[in-house]
N, CA, C and O atoms as a printed pandas DataFrame, in Angstrom:
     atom_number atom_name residue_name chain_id  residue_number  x_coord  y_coord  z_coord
0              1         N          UNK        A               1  -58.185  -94.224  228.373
1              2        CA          UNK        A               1  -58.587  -95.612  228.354
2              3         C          UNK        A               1  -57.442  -96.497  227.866
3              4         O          UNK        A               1  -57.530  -97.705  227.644
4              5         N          UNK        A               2  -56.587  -95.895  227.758
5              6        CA          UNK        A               2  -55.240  -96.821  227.300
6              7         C          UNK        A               2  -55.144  -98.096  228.237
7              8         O          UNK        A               2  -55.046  -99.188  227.678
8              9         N          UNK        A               3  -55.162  -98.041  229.525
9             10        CA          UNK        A               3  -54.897  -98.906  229.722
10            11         C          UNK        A               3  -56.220 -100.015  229.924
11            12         O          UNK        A               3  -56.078 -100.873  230.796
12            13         N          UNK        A               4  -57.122 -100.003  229.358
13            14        CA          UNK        A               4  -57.862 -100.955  229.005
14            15         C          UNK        A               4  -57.738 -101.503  227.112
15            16         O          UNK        A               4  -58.637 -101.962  226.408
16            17         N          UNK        A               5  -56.300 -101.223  226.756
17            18        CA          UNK        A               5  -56.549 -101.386  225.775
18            19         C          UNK        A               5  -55.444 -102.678  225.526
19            20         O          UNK        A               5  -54.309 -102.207  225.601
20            21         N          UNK        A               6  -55.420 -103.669  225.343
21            22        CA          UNK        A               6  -54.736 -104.958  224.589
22            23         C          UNK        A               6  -53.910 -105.345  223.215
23            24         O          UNK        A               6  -54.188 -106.479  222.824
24            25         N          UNK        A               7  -53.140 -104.777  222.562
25            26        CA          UNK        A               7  -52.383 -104.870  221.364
26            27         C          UNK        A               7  -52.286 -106.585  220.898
27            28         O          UNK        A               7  -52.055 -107.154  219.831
28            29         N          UNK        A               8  -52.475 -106.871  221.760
29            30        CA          UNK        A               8  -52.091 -108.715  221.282
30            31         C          UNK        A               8  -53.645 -109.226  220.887
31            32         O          UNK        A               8  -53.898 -110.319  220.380
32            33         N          UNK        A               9  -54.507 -108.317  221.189
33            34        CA          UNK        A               9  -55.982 -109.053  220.717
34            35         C          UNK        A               9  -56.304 -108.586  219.079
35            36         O          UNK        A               9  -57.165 -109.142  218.397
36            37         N          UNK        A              10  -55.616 -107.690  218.696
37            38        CA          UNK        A              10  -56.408 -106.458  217.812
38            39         C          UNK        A              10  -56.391 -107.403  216.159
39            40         O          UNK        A              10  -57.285 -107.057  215.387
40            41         N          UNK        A              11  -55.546 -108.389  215.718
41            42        CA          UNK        A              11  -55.555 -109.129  214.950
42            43         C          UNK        A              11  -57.067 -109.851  215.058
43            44         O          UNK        A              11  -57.921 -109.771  214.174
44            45         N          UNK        A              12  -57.204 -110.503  216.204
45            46        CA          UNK        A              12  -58.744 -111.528  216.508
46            47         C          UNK        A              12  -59.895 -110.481  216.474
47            48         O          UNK        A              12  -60.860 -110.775  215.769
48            49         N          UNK        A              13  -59.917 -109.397  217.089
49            50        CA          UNK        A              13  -60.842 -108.741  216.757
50            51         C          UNK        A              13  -61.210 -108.140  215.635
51            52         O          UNK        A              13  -62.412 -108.173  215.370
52            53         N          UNK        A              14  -60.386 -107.521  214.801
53            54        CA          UNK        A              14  -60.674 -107.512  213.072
54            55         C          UNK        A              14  -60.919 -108.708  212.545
55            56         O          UNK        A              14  -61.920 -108.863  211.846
56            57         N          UNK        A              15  -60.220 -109.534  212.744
57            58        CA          UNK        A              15  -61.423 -111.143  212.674
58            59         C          UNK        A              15  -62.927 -111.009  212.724
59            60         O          UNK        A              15  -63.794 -110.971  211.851
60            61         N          UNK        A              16  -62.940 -110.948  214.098
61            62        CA          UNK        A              16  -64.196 -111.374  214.553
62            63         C          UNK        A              16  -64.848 -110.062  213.824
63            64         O          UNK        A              16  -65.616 -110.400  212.924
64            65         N          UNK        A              17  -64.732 -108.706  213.988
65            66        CA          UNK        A              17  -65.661 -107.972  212.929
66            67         C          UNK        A              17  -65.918 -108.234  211.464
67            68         O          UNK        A              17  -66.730 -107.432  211.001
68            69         N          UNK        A              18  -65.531 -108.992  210.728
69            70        CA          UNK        A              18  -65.408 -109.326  209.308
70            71         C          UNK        A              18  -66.142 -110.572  209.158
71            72         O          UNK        A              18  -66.440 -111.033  208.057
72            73         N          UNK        A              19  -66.590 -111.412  210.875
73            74        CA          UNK        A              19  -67.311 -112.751  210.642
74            75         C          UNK        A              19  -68.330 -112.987  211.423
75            76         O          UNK        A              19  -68.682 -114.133  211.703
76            77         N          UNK        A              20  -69.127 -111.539  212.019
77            78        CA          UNK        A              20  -69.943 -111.498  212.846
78            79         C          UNK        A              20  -71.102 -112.310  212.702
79            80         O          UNK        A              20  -71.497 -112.710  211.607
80            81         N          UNK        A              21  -71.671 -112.569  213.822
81            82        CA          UNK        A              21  -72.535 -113.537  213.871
82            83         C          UNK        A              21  -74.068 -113.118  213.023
83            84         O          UNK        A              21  -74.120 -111.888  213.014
84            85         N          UNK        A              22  -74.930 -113.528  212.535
85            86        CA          UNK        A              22  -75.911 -112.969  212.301
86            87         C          UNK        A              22  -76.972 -111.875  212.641
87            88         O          UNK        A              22  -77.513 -110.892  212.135
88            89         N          UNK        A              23  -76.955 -112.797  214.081
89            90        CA          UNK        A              23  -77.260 -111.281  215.410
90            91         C          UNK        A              23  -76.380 -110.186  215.319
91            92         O          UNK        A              23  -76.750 -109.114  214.840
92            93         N          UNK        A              24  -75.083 -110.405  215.804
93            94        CA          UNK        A              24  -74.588 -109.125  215.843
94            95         C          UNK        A              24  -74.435 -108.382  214.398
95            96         O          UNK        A              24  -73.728 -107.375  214.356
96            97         N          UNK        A              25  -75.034 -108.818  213.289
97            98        CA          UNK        A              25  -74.778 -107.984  211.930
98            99         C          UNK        A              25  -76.233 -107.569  212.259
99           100         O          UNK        A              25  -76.454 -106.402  211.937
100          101         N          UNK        A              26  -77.040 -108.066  212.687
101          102        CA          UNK        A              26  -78.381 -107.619  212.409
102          103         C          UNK        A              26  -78.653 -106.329  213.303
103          104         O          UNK        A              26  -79.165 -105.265  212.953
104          105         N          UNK        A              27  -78.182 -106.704  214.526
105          106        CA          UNK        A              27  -77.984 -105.489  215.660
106          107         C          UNK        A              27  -77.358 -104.286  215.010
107          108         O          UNK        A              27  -77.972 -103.220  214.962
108          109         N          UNK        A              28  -76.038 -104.443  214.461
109          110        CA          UNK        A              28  -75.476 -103.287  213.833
110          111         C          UNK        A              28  -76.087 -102.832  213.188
111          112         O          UNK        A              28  -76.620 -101.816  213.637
112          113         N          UNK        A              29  -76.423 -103.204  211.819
113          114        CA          UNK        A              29  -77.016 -102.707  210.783
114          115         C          UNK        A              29  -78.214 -102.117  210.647
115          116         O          UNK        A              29  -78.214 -100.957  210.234
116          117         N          UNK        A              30  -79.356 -102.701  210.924
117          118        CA          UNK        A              30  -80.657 -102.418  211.587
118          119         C          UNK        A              30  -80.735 -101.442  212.646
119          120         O          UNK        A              30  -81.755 -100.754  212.673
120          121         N          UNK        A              31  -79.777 -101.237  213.597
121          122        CA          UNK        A              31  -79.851 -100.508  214.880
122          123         C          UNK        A              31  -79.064  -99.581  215.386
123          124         O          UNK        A              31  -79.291  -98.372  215.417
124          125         N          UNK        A              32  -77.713 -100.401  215.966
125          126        CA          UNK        A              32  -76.727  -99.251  216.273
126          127         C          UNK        A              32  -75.961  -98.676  215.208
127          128         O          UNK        A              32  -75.921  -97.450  215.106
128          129         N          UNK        A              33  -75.515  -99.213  214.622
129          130        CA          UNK        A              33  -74.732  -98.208  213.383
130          131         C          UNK        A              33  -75.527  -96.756  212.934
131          132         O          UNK        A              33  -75.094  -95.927  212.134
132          133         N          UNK        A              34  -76.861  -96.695  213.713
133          134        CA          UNK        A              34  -77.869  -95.739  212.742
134          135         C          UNK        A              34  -78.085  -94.701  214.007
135          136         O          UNK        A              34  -78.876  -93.770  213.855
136          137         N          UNK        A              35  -77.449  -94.847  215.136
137          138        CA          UNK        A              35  -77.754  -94.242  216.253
138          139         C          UNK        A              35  -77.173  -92.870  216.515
139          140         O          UNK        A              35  -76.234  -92.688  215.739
140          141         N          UNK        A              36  -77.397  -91.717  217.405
141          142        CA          UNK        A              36  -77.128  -90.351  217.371
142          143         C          UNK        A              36  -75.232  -90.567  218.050
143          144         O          UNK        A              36  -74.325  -89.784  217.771
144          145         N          UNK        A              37  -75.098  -91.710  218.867
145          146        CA          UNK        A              37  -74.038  -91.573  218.928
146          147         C          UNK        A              37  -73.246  -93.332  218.465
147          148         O          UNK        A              37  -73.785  -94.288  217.907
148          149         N          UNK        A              38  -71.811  -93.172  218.984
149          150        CA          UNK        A              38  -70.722  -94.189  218.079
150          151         C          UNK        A              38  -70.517  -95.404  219.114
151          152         O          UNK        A              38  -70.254  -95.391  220.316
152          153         N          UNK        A              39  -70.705  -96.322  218.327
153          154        CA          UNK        A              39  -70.376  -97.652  219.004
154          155         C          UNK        A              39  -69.379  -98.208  218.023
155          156         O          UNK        A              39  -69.347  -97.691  216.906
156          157         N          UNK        A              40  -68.426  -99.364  218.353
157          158        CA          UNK        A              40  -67.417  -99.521  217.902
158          159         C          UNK        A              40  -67.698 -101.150  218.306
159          160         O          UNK        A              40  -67.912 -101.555  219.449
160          161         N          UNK        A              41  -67.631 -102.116  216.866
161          162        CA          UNK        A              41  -67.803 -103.358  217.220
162          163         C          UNK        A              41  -66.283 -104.157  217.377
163          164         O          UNK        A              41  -65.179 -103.735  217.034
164          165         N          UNK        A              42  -66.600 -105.318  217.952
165          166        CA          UNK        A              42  -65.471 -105.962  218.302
166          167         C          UNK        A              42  -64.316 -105.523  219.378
167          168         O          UNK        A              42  -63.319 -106.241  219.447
168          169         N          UNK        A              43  -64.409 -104.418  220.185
169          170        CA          UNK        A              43  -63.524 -103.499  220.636
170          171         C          UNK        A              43  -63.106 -104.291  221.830
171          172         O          UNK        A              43  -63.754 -104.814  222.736
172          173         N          UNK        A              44  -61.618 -104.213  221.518
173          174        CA          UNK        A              44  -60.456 -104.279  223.312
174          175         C          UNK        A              44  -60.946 -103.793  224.029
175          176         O          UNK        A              44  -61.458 -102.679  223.918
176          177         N          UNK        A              45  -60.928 -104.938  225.604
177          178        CA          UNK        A              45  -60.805 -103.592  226.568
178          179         C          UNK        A              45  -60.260 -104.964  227.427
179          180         O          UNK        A              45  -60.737 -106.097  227.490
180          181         N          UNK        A              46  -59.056 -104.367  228.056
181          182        CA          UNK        A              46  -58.538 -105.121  229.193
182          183         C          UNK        A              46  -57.910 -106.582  228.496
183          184         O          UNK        A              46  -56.980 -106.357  227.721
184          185         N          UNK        A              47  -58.209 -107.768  228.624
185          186        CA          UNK        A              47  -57.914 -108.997  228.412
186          187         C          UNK        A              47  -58.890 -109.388  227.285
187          188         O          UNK        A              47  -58.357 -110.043  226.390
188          189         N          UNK        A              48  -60.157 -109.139  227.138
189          190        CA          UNK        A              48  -61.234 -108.760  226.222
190          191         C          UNK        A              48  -61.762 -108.451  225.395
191          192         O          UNK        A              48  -61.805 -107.221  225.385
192          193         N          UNK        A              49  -62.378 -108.981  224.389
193          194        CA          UNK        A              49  -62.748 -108.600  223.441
194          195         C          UNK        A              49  -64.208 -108.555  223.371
195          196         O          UNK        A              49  -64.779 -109.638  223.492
196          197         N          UNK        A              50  -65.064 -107.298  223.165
197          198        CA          UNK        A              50  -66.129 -106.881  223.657
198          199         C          UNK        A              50  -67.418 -106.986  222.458
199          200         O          UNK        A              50  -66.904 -106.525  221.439
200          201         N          UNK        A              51  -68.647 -107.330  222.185
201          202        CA          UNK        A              51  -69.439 -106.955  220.456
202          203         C          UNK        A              51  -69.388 -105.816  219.961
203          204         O          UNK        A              51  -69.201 -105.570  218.769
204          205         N          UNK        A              52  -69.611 -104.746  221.160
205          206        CA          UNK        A              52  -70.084 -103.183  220.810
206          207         C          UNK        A              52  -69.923 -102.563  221.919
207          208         O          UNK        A              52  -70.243 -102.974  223.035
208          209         N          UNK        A              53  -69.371 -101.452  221.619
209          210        CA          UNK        A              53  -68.832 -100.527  222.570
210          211         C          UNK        A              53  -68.917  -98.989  222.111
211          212         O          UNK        A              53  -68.660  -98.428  221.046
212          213         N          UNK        A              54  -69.495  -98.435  223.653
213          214        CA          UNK        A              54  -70.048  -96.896  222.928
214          215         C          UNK        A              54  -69.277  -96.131  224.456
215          216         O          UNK        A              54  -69.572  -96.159  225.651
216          217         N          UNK        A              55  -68.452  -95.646  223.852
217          218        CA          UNK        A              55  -67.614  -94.920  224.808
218          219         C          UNK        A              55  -68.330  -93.869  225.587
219          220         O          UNK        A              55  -68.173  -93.458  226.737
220          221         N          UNK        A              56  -68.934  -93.637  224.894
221          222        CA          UNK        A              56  -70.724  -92.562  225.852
222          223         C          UNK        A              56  -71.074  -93.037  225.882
223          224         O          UNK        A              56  -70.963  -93.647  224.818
224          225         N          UNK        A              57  -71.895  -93.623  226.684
225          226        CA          UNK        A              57  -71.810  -93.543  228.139
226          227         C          UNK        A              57  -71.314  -95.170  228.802
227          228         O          UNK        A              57  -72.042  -95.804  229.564
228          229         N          UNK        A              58  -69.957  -95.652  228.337
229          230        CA          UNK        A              58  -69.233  -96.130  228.545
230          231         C          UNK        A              58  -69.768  -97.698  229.177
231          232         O          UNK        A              58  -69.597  -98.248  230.265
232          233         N          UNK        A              59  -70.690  -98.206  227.571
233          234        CA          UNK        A              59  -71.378  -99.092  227.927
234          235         C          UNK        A              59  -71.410 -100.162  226.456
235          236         O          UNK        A              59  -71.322  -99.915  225.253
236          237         N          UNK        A              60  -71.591 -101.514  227.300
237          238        CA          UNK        A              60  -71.002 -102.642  226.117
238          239         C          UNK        A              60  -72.060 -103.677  226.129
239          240         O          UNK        A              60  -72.497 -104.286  227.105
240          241         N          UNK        A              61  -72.388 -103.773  224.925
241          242        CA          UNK        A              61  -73.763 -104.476  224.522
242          243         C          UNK        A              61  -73.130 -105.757  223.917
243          244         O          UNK        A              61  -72.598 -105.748  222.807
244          245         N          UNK        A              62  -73.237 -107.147  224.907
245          246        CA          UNK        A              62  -72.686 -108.747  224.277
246          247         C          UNK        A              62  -74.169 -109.215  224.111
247          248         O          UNK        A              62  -75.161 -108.966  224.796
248          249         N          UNK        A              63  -73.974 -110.112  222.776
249          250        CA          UNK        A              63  -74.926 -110.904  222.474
250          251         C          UNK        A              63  -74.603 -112.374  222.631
251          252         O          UNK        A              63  -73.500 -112.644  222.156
252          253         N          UNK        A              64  -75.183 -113.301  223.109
253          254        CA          UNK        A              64  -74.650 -114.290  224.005
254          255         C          UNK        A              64  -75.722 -115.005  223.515
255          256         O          UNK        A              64  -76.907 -114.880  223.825
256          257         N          UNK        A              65  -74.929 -116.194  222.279
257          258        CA          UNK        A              65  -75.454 -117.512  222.002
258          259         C          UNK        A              65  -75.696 -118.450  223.088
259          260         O          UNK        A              65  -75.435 -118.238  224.272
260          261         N          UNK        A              66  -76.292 -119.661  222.523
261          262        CA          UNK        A              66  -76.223 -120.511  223.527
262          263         C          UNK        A              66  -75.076 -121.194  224.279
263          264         O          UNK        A              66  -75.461 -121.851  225.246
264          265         N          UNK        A              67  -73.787 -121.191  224.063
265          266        CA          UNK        A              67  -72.819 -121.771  224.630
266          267         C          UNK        A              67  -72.319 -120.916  225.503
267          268         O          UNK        A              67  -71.300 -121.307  226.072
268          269         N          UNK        A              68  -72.955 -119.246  225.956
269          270        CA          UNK        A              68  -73.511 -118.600  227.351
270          271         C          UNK        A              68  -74.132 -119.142  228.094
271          272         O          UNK        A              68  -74.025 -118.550  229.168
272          273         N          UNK        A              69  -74.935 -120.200  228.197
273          274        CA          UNK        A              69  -75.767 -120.616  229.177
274          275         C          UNK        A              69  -75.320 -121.738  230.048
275          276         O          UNK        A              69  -75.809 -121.743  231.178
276          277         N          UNK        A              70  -74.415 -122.772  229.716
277          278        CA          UNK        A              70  -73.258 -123.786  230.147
278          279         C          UNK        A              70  -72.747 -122.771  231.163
279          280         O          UNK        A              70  -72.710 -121.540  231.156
280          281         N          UNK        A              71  -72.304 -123.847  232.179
281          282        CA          UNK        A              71  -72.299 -123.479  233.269
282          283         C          UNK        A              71  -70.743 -122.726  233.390
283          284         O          UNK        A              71  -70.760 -121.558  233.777
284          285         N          UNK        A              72  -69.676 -123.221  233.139
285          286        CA          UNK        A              72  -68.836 -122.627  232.725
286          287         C          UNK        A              72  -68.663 -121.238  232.129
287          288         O          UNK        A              72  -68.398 -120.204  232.742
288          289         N          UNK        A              73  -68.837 -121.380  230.991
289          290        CA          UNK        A              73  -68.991 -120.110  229.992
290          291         C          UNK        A              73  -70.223 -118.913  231.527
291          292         O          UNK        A              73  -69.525 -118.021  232.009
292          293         N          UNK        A              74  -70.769 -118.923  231.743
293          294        CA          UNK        A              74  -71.751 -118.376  232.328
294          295         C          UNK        A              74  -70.586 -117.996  233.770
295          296         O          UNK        A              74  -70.629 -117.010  234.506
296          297         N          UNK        A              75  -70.273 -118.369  233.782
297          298        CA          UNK        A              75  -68.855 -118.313  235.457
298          299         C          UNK        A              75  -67.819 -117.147  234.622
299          300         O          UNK        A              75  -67.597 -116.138  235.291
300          301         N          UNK        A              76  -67.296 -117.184  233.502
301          302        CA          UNK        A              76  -66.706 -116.653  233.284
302          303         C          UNK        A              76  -67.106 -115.331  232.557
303          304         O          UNK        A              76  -66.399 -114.324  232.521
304          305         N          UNK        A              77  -68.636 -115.504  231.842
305          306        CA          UNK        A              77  -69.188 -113.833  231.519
306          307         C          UNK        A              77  -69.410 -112.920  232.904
307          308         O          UNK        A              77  -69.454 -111.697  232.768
308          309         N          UNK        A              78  -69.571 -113.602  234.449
309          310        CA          UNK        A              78  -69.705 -113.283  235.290
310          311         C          UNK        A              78  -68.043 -112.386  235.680
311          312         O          UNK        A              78  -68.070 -111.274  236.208
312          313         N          UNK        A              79  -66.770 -113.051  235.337
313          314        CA          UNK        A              79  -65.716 -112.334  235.470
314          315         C          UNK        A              79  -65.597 -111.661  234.818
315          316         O          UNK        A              79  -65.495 -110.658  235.525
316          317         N          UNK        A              80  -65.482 -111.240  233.493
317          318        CA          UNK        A              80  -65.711 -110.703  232.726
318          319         C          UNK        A              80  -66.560 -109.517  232.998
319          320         O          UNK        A              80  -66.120 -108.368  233.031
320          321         N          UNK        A              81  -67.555 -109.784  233.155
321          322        CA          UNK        A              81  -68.554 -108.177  233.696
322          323         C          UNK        A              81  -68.133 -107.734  234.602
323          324         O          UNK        A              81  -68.354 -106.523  234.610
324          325         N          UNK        A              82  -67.420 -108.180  235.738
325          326        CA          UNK        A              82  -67.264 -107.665  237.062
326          327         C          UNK        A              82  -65.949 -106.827  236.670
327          328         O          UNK        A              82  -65.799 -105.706  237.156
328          329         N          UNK        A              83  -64.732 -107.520  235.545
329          330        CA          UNK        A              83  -63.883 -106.888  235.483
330          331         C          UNK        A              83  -64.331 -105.318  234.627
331          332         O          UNK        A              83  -63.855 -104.185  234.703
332          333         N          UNK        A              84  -64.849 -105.588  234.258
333          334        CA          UNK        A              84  -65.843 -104.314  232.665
334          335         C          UNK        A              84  -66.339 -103.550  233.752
335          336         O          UNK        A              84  -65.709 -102.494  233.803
336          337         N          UNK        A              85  -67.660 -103.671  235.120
337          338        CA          UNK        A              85  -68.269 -103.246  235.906
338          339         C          UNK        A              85  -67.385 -102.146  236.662
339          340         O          UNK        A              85  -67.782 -101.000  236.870
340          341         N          UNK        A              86  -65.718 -102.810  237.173
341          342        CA          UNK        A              86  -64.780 -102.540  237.979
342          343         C          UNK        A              86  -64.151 -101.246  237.266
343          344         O          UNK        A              86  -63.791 -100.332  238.009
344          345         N          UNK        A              87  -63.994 -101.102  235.889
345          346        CA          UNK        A              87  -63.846 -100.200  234.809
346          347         C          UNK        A              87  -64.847  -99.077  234.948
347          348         O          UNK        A              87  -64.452  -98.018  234.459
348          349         N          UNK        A              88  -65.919  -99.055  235.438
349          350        CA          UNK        A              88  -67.144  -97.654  235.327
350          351         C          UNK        A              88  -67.819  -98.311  234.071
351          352         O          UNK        A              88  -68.721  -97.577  233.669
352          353         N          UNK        A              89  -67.663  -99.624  233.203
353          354        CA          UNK        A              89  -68.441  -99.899  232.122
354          355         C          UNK        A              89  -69.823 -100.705  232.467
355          356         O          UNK        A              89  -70.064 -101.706  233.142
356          357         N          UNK        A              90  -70.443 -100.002  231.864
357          358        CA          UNK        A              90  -72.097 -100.928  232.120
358          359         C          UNK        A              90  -72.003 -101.988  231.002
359          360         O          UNK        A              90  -71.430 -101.798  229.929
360          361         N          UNK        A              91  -72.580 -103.034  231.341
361          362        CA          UNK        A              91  -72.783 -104.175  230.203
362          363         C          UNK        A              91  -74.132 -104.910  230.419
363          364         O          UNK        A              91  -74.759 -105.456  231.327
364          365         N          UNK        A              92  -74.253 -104.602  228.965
365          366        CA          UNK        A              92  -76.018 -105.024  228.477
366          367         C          UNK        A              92  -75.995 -105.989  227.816
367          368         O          UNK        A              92  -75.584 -105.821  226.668
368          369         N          UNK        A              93  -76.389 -107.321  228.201
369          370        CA          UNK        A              93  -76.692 -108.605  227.570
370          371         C          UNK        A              93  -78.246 -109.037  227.258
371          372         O          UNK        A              93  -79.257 -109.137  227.954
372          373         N          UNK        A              94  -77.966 -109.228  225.986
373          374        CA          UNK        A              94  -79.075 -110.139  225.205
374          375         C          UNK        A              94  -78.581 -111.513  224.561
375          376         O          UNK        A              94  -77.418 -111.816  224.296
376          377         N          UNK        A              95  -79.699 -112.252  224.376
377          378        CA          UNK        A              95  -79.368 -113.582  223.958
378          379         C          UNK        A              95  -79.532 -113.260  222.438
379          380         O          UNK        A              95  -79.759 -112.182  221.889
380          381         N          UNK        A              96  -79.344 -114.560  221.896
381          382        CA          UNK        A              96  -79.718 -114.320  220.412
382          383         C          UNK        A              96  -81.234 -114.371  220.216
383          384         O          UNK        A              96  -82.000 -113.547  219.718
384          385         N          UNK        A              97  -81.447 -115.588  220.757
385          386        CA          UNK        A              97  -82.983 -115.880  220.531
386          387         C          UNK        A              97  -83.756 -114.687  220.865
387          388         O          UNK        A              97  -84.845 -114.663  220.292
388          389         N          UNK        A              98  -83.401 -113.226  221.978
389          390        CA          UNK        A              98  -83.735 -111.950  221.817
390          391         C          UNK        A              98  -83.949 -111.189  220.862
391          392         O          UNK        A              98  -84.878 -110.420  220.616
392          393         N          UNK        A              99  -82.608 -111.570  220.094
393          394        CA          UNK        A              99  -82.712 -110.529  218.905
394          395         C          UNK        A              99  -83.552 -110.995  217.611
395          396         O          UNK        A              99  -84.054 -110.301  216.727
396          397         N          UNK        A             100  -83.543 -112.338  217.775
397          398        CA          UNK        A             100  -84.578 -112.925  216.549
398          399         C          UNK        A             100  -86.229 -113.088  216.794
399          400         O          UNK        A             100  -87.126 -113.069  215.951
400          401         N          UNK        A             101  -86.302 -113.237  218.084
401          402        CA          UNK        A             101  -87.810 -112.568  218.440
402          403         C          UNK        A             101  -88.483 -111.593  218.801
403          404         O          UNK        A             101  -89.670 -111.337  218.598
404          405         N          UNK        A             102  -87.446 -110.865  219.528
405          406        CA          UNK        A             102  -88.094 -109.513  219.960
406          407         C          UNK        A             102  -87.192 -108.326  219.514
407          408         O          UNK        A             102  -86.897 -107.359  220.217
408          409         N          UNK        A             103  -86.855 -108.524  218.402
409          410        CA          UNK        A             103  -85.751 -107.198  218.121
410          411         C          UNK        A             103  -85.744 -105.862  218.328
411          412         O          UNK        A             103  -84.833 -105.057  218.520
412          413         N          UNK        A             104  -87.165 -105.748  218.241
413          414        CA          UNK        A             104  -87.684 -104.129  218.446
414          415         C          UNK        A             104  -87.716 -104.146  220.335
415          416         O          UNK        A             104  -87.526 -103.047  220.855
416          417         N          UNK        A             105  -87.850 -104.838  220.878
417          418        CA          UNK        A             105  -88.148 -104.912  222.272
418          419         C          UNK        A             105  -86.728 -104.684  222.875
419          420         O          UNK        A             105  -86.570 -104.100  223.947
420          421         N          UNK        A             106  -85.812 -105.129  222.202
421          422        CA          UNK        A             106  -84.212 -105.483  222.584
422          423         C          UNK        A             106  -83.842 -103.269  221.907
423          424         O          UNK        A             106  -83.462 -102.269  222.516
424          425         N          UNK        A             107  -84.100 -103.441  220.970
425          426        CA          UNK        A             107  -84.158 -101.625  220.685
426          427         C          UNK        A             107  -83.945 -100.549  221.378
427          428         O          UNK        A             107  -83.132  -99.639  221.545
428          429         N          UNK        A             108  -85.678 -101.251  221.981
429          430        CA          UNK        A             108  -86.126 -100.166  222.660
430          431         C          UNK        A             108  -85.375 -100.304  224.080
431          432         O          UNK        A             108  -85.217  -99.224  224.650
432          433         N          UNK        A             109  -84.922 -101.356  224.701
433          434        CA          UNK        A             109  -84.242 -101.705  226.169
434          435         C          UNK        A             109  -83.443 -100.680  225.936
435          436         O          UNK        A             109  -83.467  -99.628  226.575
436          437         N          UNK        A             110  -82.299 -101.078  224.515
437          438        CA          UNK        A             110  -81.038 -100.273  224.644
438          439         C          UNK        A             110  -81.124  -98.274  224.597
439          440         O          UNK        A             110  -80.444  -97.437  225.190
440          441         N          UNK        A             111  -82.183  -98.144  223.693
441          442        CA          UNK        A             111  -82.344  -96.866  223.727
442          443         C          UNK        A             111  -82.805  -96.402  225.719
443          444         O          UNK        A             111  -82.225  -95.527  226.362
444          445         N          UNK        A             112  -83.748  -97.139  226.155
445          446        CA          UNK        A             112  -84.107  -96.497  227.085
446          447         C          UNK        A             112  -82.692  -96.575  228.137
447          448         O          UNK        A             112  -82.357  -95.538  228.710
448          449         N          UNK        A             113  -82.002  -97.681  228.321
449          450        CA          UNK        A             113  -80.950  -97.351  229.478
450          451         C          UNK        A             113  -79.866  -96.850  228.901
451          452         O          UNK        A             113  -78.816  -96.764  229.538
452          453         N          UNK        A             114  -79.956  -96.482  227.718
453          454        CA          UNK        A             114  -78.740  -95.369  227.230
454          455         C          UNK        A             114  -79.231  -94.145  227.251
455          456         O          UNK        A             114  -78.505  -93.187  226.983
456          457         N          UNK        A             115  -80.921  -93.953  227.666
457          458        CA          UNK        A             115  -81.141  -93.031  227.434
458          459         C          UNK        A             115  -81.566  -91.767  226.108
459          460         O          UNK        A             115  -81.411  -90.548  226.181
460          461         N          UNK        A             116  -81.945  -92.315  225.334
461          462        CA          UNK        A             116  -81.817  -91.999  223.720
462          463         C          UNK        A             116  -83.543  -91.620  223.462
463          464         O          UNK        A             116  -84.380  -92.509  223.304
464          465         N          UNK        A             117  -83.744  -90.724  223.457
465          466        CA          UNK        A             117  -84.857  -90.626  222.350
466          467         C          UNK        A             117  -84.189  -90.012  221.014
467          468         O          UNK        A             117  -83.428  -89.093  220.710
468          469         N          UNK        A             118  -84.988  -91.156  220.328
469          470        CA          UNK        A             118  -85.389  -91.186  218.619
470          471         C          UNK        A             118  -86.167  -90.441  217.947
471          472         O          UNK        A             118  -86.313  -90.630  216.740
């Protein structure tokens, strides 16, 4: 996977893990951090900087505030996936307002298309 990997991002992404959003601390902590296998937050890949990334089965879970839904921003998560897609990577999006209402529902999504019984 080297060459999905970016050296000029790796400063912003230890950033961004040290100032995660509420969702994504709540996701971690509560959820994936506790899982049978490893996800890796904030992770390079390509031009990119990804929330969570689980190299089995080579799939990346973004949580997407509202400034995802602007029409713009929304054009470019579209490049973005296609470039991730173009990689063999699956990408699983939830909103926030997901994770603050239906958290267990958002859970259970990720366990079932990763495949995971608990």
């Amino acid at each position: 996977m080297n060459d999905l990997y970016n050296k000029d991002l790796i400063t912003l992404s230890q950033s961004l893990r040290k100032s995660m959003t509420k969702e994504e601390r709540k996701l971690w902590y509560d959820f994936l951090k506790r899982l049978p296998i490893n996800f890796y937050r904030q992770k390079t890949i390509g031009n990119y900087i990804v929330d969570f990334y689980c190299a089995k089965p080579k799939t990346v879970i973004e949580l997407d505030g509202s400034q995802h839904y602007q029409e713009e921003n929304e054009k470019e998560d579209r490049i973005r996936d296609c470039y991730l897609n173009s990689k063999g990577i699956t990408v699983l999006r939830y909103s926030n307002y997901e994770i603050n209402k239906n958290f267990e529902g958002v859970c259970q999504d990720i366990l079932t298309k990763l495949r995971i019984n608990l």
